[in-house]
N, C-alpha and C positions, 0 to 999 in steps of 0.2 A: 329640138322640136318637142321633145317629151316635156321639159320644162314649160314652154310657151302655152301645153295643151294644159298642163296641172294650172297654170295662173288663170287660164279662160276661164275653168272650171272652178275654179274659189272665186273668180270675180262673177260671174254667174250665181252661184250658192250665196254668196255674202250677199247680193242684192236680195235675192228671196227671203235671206235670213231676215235680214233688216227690215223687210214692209211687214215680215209676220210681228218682230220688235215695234214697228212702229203702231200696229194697230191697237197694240197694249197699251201706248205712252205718246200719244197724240201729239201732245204739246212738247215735252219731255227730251224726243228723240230726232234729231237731224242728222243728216248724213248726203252724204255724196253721192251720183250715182256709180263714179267707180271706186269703188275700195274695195281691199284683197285682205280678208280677213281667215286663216286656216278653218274647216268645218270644224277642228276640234277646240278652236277657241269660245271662252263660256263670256257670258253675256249676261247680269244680273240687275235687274232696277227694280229699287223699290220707290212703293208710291210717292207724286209729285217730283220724283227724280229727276234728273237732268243730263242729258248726255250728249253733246253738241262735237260731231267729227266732221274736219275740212274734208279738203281733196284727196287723195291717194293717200290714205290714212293705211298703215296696210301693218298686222299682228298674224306671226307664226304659231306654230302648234301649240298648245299648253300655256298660252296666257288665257288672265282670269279678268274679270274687267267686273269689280263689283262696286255698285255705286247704290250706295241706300236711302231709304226715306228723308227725303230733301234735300237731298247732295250734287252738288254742281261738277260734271265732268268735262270739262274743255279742252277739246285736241286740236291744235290748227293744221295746217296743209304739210302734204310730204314728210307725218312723222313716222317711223319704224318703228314696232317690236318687234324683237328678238326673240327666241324661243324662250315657254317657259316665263314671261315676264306676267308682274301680276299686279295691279291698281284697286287698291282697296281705301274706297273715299263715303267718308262718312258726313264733310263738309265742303269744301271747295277744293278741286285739282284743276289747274290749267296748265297746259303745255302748249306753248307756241310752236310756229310752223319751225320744220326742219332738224327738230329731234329725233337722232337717233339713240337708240338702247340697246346696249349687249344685253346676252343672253343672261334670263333670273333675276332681272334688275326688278326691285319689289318698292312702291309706295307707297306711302301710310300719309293720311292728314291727322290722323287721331290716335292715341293710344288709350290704354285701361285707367280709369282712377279708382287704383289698387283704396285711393286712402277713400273714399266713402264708404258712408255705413254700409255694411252685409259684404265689404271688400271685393273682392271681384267676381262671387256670384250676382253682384248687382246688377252689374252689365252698362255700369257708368262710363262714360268714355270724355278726355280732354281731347278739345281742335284746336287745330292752327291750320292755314291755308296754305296750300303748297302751290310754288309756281317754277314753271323751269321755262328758260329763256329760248328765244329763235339760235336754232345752231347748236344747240349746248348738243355734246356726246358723251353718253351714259356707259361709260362700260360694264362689263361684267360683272355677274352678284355685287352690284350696289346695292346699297338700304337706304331709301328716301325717306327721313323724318317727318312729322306733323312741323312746320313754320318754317322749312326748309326755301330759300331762296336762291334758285341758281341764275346767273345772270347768262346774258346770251354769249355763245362763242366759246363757254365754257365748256371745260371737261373733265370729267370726273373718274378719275382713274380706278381699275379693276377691284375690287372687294374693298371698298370706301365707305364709310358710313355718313349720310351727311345730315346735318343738322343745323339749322342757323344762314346767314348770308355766305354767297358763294359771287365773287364779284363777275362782271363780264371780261372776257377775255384773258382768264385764268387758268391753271391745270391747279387740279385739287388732289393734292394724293397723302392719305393719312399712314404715315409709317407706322407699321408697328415693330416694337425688339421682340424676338425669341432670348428667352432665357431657360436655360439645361443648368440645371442643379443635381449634385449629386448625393444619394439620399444613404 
């Protein structure tokens, strides 16, 4: 019952959240009327942004959801964060219906280009468009790259780094060796 009362009460707050989000970014911001969004999840657009969430779109405590001046954020129906997850889109993120995400799973479409002038106080950034498939399951501190393509049904196993094409109906798991040297 305590449960049932905490979800009324985020899907009540998330609705309010989101018409005060929507009066800032008119065109920008869609949404559903039920989605369970935690009150302590952050919510960033900057201008001309884009942020487009299906149905039962629903984020736990301590995700970050930052989408900047001109950047496209596409969620479709029934996807999950996990606690702690955090979407930092500079150019294009889509995610199709029925992704779910463990807990800390972080996306990037952009990183630093370290190599232009004034180096990384310049504040240059390369894109690539990130897309993850209907179905695919994100586990735990994942790292989603800039050009990363997950296909659907995929899954990506716990502290995996991905980067590049990821096929449908796959398990992706990046081994790493330990190595102990004695000094």
């Amino acid at each position: 019952m305590r449960r049932l009362i905490a979800n009324i009460i985020s899907i009540i707050y998330t609705f309010f959240k989101f018409i005060f989000i929507k009066i800032f970014h008119i065109k920008g911001f869609s949404f559903k009327i039920i989605e369970r969004f935690s009150p302590n999840v952050v919510i960033e657009m900057g201008r001309k942004s884009v942020l487009q969430l299906g149905k039962k779109v629903r984020a736990h405590s301590g995700c970050i959801f930052k989408i900047r001046k001109k950047a496209q954020l596409k969620i479709g129906n029934d996807v999950s964060f996990n606690y702690g997850c955090k979407v930092f889109c500079h150019n294009s993120i889509t995610i199709e219906k029925g992704v779910e995400f463990g807990p800390d799973v972080k996306i990037y479409d952009h990183d630093h280009d370290f190599r232009a002038e004034g180096g990384l106080k310049a504040g240059k950034f390369n894109y690539a468009d990130v897309y993850i498939g209907e179905n695919a399951w994100i586990g735990a501190n994942v790292i989603i790259l800039k050009g990363a393509n997950i296909g659907k049904n995929a899954v990506i196993a716990a502290g995996s780094i991905v980067k590049g094409n990821v096929p449908e109906n796959t398990v992706y798991i990046q081994k790493r060796t330990t190595e102990i040297k004695e000094y």
